[in-house]
N, C-alpha and C positions, 0 to 999 in steps of 0.2 A: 649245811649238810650235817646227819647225824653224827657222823664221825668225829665232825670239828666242836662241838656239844659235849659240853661238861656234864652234861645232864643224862643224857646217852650212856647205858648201860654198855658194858662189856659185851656181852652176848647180843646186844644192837651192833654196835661197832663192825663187831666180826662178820656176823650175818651180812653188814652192806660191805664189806670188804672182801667175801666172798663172792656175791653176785657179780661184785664188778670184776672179777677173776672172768666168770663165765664169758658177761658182755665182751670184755678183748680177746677173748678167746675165739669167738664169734665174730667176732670182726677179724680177725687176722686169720681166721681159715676163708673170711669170704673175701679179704681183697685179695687175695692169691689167685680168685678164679678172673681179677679185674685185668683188662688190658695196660697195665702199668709200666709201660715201655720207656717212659722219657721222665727226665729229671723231676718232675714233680712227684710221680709215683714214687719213683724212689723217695722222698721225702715224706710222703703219706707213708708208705712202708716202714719207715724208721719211726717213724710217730706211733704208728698203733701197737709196733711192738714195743718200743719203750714204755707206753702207757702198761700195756698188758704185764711186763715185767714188774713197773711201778705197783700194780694192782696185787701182786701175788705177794709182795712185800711187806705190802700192808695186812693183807689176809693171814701171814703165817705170821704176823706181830700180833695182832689179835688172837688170834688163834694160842699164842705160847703164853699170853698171859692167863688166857683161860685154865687151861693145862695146868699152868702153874696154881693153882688157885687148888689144887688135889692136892691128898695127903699123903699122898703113896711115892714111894722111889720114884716109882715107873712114872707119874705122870710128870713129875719135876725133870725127868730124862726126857721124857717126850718135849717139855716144856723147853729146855735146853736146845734141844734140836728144831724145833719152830721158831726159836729166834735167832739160831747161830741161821737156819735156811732165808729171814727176814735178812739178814744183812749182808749175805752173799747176795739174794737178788737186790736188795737197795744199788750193792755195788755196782752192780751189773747196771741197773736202769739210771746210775750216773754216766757210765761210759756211754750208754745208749738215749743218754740226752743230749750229748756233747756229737757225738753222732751225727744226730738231727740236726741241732743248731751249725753245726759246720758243712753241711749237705746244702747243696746249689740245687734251687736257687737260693740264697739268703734274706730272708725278711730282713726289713731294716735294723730290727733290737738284736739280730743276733748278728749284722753287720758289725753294728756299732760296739757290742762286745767283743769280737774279734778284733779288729780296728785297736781299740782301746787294751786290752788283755795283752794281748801279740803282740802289735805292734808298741805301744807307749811302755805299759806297766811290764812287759813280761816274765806273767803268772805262771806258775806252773798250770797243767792244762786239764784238772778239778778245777779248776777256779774260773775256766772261761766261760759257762755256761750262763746267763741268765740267773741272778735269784730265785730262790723256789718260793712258791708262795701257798695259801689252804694247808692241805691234809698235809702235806710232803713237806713243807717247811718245819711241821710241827712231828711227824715220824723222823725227820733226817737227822732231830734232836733225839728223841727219846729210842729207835730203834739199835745204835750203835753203846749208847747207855745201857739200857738194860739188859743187851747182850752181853756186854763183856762183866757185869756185873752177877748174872747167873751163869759165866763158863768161870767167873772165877771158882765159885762155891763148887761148881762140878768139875774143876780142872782135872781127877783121874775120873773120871768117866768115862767122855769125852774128847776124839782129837777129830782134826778138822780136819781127814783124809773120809771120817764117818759121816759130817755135817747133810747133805743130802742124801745120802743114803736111808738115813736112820729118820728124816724129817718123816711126821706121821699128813697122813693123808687129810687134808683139808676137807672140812664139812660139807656135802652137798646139797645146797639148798635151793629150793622153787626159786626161779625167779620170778619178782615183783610186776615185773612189766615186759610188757610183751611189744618189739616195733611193729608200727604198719609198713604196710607195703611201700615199695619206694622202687619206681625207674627211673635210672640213672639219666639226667639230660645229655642232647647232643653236645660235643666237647667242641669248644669254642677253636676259631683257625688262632687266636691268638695263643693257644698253650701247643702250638706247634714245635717241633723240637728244636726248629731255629731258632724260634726267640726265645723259649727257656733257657737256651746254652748263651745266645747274644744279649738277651735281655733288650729292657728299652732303655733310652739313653737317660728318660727321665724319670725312670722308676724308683730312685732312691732320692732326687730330689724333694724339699721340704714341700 
């Protein structure tokens, strides 16, 4: 992806880290209209908003190094503020990964974090979550960096009661791609809410 591309311009960057704002956006007004009653919805629920949080993340870290990239007060304040807003929502779509990963029913990798986190090593609970890996492994380094890095220089500006308030409005751009149609299949009798809550007995076997 462009993103993870050394090569990839700034104003590339930002552009797909915008669109992907829209995309979860979109998805998370349309599974609201889904019938999502039983444990698994919840679990899609928690996934598309974490991603969508994840996504705004990235978009106002792009976005503040643009900003910054001006020569003027104002946009170095603006600049300030798209990245202090990048790391409030990072925060945010760590809680709302840890969320996921601990929402029933459990996939096996985020069993086996649990299991191992909790019960053996016990981690404080940022730490239980799965590794991050792509785009987010390489933002979860540099968005917390740069942030605190430009609230130093603008320490009287700046207090973190203004931080979204003052964040300036993210680009609105065409999206790329448009989905096709898509009806949903019949839901199988095995995602019945008995066996989401009982599960099967073999389902975490090797």
């Amino acid at each position: 992806m462009a993103i993870d591309s050394t090569k990839a311009t700034l104003a590339v960057k930002r552009r797909l880290a915008c669109e992907m704002v829209k995309y979860w956006q979109q998805a998370q007004d349309n599974i609201m209209n889904l019938p999502l009653a039983n444990g698994w919805g919840e679990k899609h629920r928690l996934y598309v908003k974490w991603k969508y949080i994840e996504s705004k993340a990235a978009a106002y870290y792009y976005h503040g190094l643009i900003l910054d990239e001006g020569n003027t007060e104002k946009s170095h304040g603006m600049a300030v503020a798209a990245l202090q807003a990048a790391d409030e929502y990072f925060k945010e779509s760590k809680k709302l990964c840890e969320a996921f990963n601990a929402a029933t029913p459990l996939s096996r990798l985020s069993l086996h974090f649990l299991l191992l986190t909790v019960m053996l090593l016990n981690l404080p609970s940022d730490k239980r979550n799965p590794p991050l890996w792509g785009t987010m492994k390489y933002l979860s380094e540099k968005i917390p960096k740069d942030t605190s890095s430009k609230v130093r220089v603008n320490r009287d500006l700046y207090t973190p009661e203004r931080i979204m308030e003052t964040a300036p409005t993210l680009p609105d751009f065409a999206l790329a791609l448009k989905p096709d149609d898509y009806q949903l299949p019949q839901v199988s009798p095995s995602w019945s809410t008995e066996n989401v809550k009982g599960g099967s007995p073999n389902h975490l076997k090797g």
